[in-house]
C-alpha positions in Angstrom: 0.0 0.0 0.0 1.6 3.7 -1.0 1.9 6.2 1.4 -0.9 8.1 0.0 -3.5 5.1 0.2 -2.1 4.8 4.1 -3.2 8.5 4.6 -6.4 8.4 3.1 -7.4 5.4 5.3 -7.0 8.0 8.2 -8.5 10.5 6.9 -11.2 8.0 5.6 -11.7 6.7 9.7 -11.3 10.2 11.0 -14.1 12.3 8.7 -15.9 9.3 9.2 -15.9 9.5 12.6 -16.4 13.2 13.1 -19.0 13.0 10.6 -20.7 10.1 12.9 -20.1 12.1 15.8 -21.8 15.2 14.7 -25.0 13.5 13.6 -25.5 12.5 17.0 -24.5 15.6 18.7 -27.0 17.8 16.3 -30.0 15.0 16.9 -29.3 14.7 20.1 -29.3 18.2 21.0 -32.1 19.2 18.5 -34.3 21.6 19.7 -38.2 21.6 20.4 -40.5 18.5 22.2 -39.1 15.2 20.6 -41.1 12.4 21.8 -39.1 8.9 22.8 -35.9 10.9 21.0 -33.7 7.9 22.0 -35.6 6.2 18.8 -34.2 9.0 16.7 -31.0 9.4 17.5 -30.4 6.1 17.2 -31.9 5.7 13.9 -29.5 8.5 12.7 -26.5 6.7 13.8 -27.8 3.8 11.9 -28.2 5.5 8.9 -24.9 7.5 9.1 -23.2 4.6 9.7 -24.9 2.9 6.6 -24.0 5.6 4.7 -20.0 6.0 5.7 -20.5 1.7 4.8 -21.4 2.2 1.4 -18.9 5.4 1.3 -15.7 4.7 2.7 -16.3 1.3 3.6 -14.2 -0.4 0.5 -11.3 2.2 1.9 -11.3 1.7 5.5 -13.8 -0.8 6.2 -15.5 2.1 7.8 -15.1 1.1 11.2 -15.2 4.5 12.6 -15.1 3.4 16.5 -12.4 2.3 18.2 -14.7 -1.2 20.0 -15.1 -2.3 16.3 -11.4 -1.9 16.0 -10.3 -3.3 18.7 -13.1 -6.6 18.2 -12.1 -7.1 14.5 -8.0 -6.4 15.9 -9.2 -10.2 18.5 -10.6 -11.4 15.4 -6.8 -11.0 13.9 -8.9 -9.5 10.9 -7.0 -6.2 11.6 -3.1 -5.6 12.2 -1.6 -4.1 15.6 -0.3 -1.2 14.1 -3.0 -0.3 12.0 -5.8 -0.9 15.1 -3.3 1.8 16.8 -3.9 4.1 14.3 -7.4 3.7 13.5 -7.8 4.5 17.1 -5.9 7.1 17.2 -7.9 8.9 14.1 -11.3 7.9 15.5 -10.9 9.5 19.0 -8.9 12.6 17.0 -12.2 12.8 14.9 -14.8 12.6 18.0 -12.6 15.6 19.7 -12.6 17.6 16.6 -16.8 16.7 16.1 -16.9 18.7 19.5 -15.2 21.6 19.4 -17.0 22.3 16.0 -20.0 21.7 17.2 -19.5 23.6 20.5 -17.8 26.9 18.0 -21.3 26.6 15.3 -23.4 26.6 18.5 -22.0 29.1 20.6 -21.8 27.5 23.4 -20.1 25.2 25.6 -21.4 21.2 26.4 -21.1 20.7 30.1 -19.0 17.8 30.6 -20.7 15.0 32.1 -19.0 13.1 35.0 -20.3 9.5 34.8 -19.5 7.5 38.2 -19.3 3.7 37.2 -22.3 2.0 37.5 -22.8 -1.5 36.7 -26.1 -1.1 34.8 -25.1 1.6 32.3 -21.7 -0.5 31.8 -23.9 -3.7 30.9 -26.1 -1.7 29.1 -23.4 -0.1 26.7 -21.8 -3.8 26.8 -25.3 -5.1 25.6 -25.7 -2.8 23.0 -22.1 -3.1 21.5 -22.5 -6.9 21.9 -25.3 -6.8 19.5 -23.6 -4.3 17.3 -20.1 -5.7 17.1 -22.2 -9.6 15.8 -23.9 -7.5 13.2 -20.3 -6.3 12.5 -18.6 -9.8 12.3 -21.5 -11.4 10.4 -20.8 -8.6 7.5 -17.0 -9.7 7.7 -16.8 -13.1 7.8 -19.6 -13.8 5.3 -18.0 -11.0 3.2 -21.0 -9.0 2.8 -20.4 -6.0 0.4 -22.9 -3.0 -0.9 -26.5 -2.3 0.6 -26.5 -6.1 2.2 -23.4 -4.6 4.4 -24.5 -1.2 4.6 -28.0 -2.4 6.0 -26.7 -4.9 8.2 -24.1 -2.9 9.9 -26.1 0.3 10.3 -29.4 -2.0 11.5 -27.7 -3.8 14.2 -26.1 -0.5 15.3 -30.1 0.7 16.0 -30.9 -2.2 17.7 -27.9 -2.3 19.6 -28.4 1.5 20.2 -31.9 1.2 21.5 -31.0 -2.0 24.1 -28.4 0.2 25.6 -30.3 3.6 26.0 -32.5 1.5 28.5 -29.9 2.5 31.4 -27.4 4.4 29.3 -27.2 7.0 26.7 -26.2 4.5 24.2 -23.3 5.7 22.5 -21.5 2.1 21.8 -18.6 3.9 20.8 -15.8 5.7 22.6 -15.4 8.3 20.4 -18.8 9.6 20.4 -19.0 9.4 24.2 -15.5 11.8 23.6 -17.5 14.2 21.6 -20.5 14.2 23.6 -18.2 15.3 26.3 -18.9 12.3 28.3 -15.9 10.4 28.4 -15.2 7.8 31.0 -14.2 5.1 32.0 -17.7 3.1 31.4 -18.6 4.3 28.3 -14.8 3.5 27.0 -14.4 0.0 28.5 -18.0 -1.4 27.8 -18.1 -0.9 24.6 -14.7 -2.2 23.6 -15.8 -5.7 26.0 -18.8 -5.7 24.1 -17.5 -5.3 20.9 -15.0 -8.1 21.9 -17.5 -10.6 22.8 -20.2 -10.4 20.4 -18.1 -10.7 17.4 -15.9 -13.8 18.8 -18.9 -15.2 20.1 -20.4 -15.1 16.4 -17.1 -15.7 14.9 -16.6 -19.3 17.1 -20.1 -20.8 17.4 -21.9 -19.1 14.1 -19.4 -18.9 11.2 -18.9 -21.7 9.3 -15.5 -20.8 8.5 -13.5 -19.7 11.6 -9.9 -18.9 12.5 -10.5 -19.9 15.9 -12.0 -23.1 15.0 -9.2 -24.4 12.5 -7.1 -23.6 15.3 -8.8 -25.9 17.3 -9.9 -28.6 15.0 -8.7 -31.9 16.0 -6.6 -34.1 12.8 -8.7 -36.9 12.1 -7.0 -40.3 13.2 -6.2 -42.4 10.1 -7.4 -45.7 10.2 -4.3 -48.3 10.7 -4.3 -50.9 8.1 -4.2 -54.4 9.5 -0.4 -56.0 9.5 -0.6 -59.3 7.4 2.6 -62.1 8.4 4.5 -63.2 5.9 3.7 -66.8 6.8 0.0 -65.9 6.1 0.9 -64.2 2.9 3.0 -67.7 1.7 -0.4 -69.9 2.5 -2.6 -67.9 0.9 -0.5 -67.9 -2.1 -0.1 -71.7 -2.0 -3.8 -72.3 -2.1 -4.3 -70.3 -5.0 -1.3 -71.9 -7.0 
């Protein structure tokens, strides 16, 4: 790969991100009586997220989160240093998704101090769980196009809605960054979740998997029976 396709993977993860990031800040924050708006900001994140699939996906893979990084990184689908670096151009993009938002709006986002709290970690870890097997069923059966784009960007919404039942639902660290909610619970749940839904589709669903040809036992070759000389002699005396 040339140095210029290397740079526009990162730019490719970190407008994606930022862009991400942004639709959820501007929904989120929307103005006027929004009934149930947990419905509709996830349903934006589904759709952006469909759309950066079908966009930058054949680039980057268009993970633009660091959990689905780090999941597909277990899944040995992604190399250290590129996981490093994806990361590193997500979270840049979630901080940058904040401080234009917070300079068009005029105004500062309080920063929210999250204490850890076991329900709004399983919650995020629910939500990502669902999202990151939606993620590794696109992979491993090599979904491409509008099957990928409405897969990923689906089980994102789902995933999304689960998690807002105790959390706010972010399922990705870098949103949580530009929501100016970063903490320990929604960085660590998501990334666990992430982890564990798409090795837990990757071992017991795929057909194919990496874990499992590790793992397969060699079939024992049948041993063929030792015939004695002496018997071999006999037998060919009777035929003579």
């Amino acid at each position: 790969m040339s140095q210029r396709s290397k740079l526009g993977v990162l730019v490719a993860e970190f407008f994606g991100t930022a862009l991400l990031a942004s639709a959820v800040l501007a929904e989120a924050n929307a103005a006027g009586l929004v009934v149930n708006k947990s419905w509709f900001v996830a349903a934006t994140a589904g759709l952006t997220i469909s759309l950066l699939t079908l966009t930058i996906g054949k680039l980057s893979g268009a993970h633009v989160n660091p959990a689905i990084t780090i999941g597909l990184w277990t899944l040995r689908k992604v190399e250290t240093a590129t996981a490093v670096a994806y990361v590193a151009a997500q979270l840049l993009g979630g901080a940058v998704a904040l401080s234009l938002f917070q300079y068009l709006q005029n105004d500062l986002i309080q920063g929210k101090n999250v204490a850890f709290d076991w329900r709004i970690f399983v919650a995020e870890m629910l939500g990502t769980m669902i999202f990151g097997f939606g993620v590794a069923a696109v992979v491993v059966q090599k979904l491409n196009g509008y099957k990928a784009a409405f897969a990923v960007g689906t089980s994102f919404m789902l995933g999304a809605i689960v998690a807002q039942t105790a959390s706010s639902g972010f399922l990705n660290p870098a949103v949580a960054l530009a929501n100016n909610s970063w903490s320990w619970v929604y960085a660590a749940a998501p990334v666990l979740g992430s982890v564990v839904g798409m090795n837990v589709y990757d071992f017991f669903i795929a057909p194919e998997s990496s874990f499992k040809s590790s793992i397969r036992l060699t079939p024992i070759k049948p041993v063929s029976p030792v015939v004695s000389k002496k018997t071999t002699k006999k037998t060919s005396k009777k035929k003579r």
